[in-house]
C-alpha positions as CSV (number, residue, x, y, z in Angstrom):
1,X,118.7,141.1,101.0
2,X,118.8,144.0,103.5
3,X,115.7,145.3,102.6
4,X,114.1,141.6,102.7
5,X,115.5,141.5,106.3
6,X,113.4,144.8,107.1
7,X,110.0,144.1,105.9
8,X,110.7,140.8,108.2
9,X,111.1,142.5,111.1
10,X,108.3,144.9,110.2
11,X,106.0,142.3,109.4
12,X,107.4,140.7,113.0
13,X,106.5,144.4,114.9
14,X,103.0,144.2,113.4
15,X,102.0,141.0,114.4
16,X,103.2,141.3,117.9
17,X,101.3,144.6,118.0
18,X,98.2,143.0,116.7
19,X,98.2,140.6,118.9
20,X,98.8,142.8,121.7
21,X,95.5,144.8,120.4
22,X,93.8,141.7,120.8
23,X,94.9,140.6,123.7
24,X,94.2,143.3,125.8
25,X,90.5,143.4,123.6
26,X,89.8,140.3,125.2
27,X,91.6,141.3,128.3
28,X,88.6,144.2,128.6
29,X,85.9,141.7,127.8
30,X,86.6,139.2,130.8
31,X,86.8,142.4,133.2
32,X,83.5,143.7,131.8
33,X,82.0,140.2,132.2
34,X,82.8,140.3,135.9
35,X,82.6,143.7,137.0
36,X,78.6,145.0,136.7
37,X,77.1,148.4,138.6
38,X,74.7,146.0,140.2
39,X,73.1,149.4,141.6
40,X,71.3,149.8,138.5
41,X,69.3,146.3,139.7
42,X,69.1,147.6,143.1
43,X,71.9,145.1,144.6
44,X,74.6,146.4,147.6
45,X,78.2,146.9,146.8
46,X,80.2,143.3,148.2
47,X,81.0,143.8,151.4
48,X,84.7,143.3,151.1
49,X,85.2,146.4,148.3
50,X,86.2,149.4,150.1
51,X,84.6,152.8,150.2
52,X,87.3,154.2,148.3
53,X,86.6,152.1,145.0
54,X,83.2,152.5,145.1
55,X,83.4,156.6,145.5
56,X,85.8,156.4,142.6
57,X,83.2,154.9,140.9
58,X,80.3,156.9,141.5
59,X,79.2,159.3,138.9
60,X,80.9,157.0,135.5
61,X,80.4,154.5,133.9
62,X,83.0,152.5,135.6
63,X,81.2,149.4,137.3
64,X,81.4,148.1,140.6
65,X,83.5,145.5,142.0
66,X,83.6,142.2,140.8
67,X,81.1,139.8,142.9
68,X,78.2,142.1,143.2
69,X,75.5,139.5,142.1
70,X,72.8,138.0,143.4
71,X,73.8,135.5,146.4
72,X,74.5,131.9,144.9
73,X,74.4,133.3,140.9
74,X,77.6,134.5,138.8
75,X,77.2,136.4,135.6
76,X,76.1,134.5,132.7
77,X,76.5,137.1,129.7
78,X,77.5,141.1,130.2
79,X,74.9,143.4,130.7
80,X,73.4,145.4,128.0
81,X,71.7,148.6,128.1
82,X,69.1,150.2,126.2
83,X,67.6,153.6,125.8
84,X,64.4,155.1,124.1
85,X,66.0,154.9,120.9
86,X,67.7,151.5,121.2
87,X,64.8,149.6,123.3
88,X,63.1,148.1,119.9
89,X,66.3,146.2,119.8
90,X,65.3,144.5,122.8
91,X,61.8,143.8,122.3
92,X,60.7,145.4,118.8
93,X,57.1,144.6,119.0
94,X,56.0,146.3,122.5
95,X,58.9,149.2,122.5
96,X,56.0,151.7,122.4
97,X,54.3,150.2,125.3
98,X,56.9,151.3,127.3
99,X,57.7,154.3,125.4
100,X,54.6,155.7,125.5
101,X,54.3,155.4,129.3
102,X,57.3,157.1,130.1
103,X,60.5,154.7,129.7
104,X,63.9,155.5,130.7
105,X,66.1,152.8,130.7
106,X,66.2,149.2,130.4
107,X,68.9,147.0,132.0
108,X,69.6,143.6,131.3
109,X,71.4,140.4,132.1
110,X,71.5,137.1,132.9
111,X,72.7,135.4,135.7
112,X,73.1,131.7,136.6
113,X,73.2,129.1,139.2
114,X,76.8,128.3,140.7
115,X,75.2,125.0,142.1
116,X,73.5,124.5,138.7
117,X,75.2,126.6,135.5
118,X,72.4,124.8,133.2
119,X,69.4,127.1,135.7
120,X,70.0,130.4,134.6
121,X,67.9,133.7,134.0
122,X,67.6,136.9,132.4
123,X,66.7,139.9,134.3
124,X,65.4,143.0,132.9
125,X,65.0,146.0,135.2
126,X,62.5,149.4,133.0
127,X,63.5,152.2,134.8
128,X,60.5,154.2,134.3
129,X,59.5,157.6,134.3
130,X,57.6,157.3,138.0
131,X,55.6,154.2,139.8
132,X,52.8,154.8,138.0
133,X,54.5,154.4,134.8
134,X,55.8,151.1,135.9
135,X,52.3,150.3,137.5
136,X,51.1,150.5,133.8
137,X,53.8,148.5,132.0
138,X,53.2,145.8,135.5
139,X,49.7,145.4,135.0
140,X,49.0,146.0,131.5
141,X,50.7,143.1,131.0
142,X,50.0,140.7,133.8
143,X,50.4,136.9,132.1
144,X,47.7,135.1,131.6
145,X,49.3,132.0,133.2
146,X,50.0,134.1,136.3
147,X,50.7,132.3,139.8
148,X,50.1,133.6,143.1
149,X,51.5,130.8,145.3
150,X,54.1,132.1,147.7
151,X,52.8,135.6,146.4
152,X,53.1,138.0,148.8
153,X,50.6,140.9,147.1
154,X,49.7,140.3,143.7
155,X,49.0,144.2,143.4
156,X,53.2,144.5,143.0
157,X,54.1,140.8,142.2
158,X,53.4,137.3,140.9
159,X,55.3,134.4,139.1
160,X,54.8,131.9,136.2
161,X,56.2,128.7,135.3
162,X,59.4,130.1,134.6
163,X,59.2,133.8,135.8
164,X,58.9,136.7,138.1
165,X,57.6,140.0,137.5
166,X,57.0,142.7,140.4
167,X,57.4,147.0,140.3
168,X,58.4,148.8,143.0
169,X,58.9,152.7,142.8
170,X,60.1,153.8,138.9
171,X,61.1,149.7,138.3
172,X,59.6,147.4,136.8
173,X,61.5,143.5,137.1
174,X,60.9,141.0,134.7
175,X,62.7,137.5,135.2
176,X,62.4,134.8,132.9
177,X,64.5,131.7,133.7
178,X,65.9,128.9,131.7
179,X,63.3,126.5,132.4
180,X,60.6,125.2,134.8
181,X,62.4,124.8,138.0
182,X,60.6,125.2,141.4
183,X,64.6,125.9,142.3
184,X,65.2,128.3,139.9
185,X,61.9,130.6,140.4
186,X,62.5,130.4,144.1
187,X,65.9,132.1,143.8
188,X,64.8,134.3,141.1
189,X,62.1,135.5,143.5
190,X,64.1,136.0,147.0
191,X,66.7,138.0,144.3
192,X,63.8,139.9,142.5
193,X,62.0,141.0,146.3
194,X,66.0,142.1,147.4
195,X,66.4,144.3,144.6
196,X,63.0,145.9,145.1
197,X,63.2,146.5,148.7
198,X,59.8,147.7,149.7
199,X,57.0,148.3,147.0
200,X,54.2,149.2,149.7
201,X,56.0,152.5,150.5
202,X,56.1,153.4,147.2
203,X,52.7,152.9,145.5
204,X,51.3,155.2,142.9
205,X,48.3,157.2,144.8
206,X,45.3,155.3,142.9
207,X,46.2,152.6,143.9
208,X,48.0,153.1,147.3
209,X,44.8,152.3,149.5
210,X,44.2,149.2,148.6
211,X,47.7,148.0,150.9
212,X,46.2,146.3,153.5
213,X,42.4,146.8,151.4
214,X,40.2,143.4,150.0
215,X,38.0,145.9,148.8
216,X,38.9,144.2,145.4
217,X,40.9,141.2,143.9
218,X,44.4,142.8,143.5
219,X,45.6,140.6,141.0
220,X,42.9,142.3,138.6
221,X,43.7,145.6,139.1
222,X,45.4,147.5,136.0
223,X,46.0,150.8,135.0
224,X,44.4,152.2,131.8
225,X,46.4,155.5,130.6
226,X,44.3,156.5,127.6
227,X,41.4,156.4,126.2
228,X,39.6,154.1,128.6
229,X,36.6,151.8,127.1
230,X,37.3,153.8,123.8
231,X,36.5,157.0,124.8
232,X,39.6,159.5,123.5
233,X,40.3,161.7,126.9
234,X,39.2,159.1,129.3
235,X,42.6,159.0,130.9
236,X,44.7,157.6,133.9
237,X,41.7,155.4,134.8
238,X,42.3,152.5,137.5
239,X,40.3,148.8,136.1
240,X,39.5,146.3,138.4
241,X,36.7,143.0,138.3
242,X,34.8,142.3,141.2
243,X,32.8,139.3,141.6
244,X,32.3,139.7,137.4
245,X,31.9,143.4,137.5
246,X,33.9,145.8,135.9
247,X,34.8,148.5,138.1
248,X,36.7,152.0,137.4
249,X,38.1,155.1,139.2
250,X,40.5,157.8,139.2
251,X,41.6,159.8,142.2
252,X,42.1,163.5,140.5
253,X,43.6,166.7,141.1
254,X,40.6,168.1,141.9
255,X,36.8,168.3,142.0
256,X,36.8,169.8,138.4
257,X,39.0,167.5,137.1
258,X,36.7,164.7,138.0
259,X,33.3,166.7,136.8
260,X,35.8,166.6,133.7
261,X,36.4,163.0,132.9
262,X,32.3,162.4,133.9
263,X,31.7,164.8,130.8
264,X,34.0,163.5,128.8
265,X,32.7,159.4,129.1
266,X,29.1,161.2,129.1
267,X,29.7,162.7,125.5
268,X,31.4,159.3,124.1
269,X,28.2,157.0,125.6
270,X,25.7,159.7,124.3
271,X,27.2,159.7,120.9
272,X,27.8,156.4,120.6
273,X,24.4,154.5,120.4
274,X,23.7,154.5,124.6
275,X,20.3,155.3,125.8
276,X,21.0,157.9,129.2
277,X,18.4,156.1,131.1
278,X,19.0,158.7,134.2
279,X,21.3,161.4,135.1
280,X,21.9,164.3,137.8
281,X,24.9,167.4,138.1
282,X,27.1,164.4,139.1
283,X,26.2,161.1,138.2
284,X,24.8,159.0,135.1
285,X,23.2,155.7,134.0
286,X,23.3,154.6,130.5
287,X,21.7,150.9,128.7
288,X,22.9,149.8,125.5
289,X,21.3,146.4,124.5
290,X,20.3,145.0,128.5
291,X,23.9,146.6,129.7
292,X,24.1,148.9,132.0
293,X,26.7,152.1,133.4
294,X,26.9,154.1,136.2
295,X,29.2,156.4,136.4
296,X,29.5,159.9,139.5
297,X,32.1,162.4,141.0
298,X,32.3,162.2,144.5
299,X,34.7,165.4,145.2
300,X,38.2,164.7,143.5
301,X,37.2,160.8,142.3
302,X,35.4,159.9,139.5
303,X,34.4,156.3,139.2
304,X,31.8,154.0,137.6
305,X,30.9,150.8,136.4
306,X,31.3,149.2,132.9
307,X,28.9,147.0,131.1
308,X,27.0,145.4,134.1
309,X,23.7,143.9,133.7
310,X,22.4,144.1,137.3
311,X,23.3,147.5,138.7
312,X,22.1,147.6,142.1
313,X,24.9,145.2,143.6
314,X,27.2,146.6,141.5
315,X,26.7,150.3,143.1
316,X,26.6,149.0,146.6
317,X,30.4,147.3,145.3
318,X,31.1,150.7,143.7
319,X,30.0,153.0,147.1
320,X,32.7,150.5,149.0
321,X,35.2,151.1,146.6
322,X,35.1,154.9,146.5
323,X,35.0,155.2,150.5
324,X,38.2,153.2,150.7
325,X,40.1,155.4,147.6
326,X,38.7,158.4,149.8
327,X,40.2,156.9,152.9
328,X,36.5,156.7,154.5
329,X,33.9,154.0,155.8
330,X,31.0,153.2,154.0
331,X,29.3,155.0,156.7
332,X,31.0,158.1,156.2
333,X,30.9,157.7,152.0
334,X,28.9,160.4,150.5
């Protein structure tokens, strides 16, 4: 009977200890759920946490203060990480888009309306490798269904139905909400454009002079970071249409660099079928089948057109386009 009485009060230790473990489980859960490092989505510490916690903080892993959200959203479900390794988990089939382009980190959550818990949406913030890195992963994949109403510069921004997606600096932000709600995307935006501050002052150089710039439609400009058109070597070349033309360009290191990337697309074209229909130390024409390209080094920037079947309007286009990535008038353009 005595040792009956024991294994009672064992059995009795256990569970209370069990449920203690789970307790405090859950316990760490709830306090994980409302306590993010909302620095990592470019957010300010609440006003009313004091300078102390969030020094203690700085440096860990520990997160900041409950209540740094976005204005008028709570936290939906926890935040969730991922790393090189881990980022297939996220989004298997394009991991080595990102990957490839220099990808750091990738932090995600979702928050949602306190007027309206059924409007929610998930925000994922790439910290890339530098902004030209998240200029690629931006523009390489633009959406098809894009909309630029209420846009301010489609060059770092633009919405859907049901999304936002912008880069500014290393970031690249990509919202996608519960639904189509005019309410939801308006809040998803004035939160997106407060985490990423100022884009402009951060632009990635190629692409940097066309702030301010109509010399072309900014909502078509793309980044392409390898083998351009094909042509293995033709790297970190700039894409853009202008009135149906296909324009490219690369602001390089140097003068050499340029005469570099001009011998490189010369070899592919010449090897590949193209008839050189003219050509001087720094520029070429090719036709392949009533298509035309021109492509020239004018000091450190290469550029050309692709596939155009009227050329002259397409180099006065071209001429424009250079002179403004030089920081020059077309007067002035070589």
């Amino acid at each position: 009977m005595a040792d009956f009485k024991r294994n009672r009060k064992l059995e009795s230790t256990m569970s209370a200890v069990c449920l203690g473990i789970i307790a405090a489980a859950v316990l760490g859960v709830l306090i994980k759920q409302n306590d993010f490092d909302m620095s990592k989505y470019g957010l300010k510490p609440s006003a009313g946490v004091s300078s102390e916690a969030q020094a203690g903080k700085e440096g860990s892993s520990a997160e900041s203060a409950p209540g740094d959200v976005p204005e008028g959203f709570k936290i939906f479900t926890p935040e969730k990480t991922y790393n090189e390794e881990t980022l297939y988990e996220k989004i298997n089939g394009k991991a080595p888009l990102y990957t490839d382009a220099g990808f750091e980190e990738l932090s995600s959550t979702r928050f949602a309306l306190k007027a309206n818990p059924d409007l929610w949406f998930e925000a994922n913030i790439y910290h890339m490798a530098g902004s030209e890195a998240a200029f690629y992963v931006f523009s390489t994949q633009r959406r098809p269904e894009a909309i630029y109403k209420g846009i301010h510069n489609p060059l770092w921004e633009y919405r859907t139905e049901n999304g936002y997606f912008a880069f500014a600096g290393s970031r690249y932000f990509e919202f996608v909400g519960s639904s189509a709600s005019e309410e939801l995307v308006a809040e998803m935006i004035k939160c997106g454009r407060e985490m990423a501050g100022s884009p402009a002052d951060d632009l990635p150089e190629a692409v940097s002079f066309l702030n301010g710039s109509d010399v072309l439609d900014h909502k078509t400009v793309k980044l392409s970071l390898d083998n351009t058109f094909g042509a293995e070597g033709l790297n970190n070349i700039m894409i853009a249409s202008s009135e149906g033309r296909s324009l490219f360009w690369s602001k390089c290191k140097s003068s050499e660099e340029a005469l570099e990337l001009l011998s490189v697309y010369d070899s592919f074209l010449s090897q590949n079928g193209y008839n050189l229909a003219e050509k001087s130390e720094k520029s070429r024409t090719y036709e392949f089948f009533g298509l035309k390209e021109y492509f020239y080094v004018d000091g450190d920037v290469f550029a050309g057109v692709h596939e155009v079947e009227n050329l002259e309007p397409a180099k006065e286009k071209l001429l424009s386009l250079v002179a403004a990535v030089k920081g020059e008038t077309d007067e002035n353009a070589e």
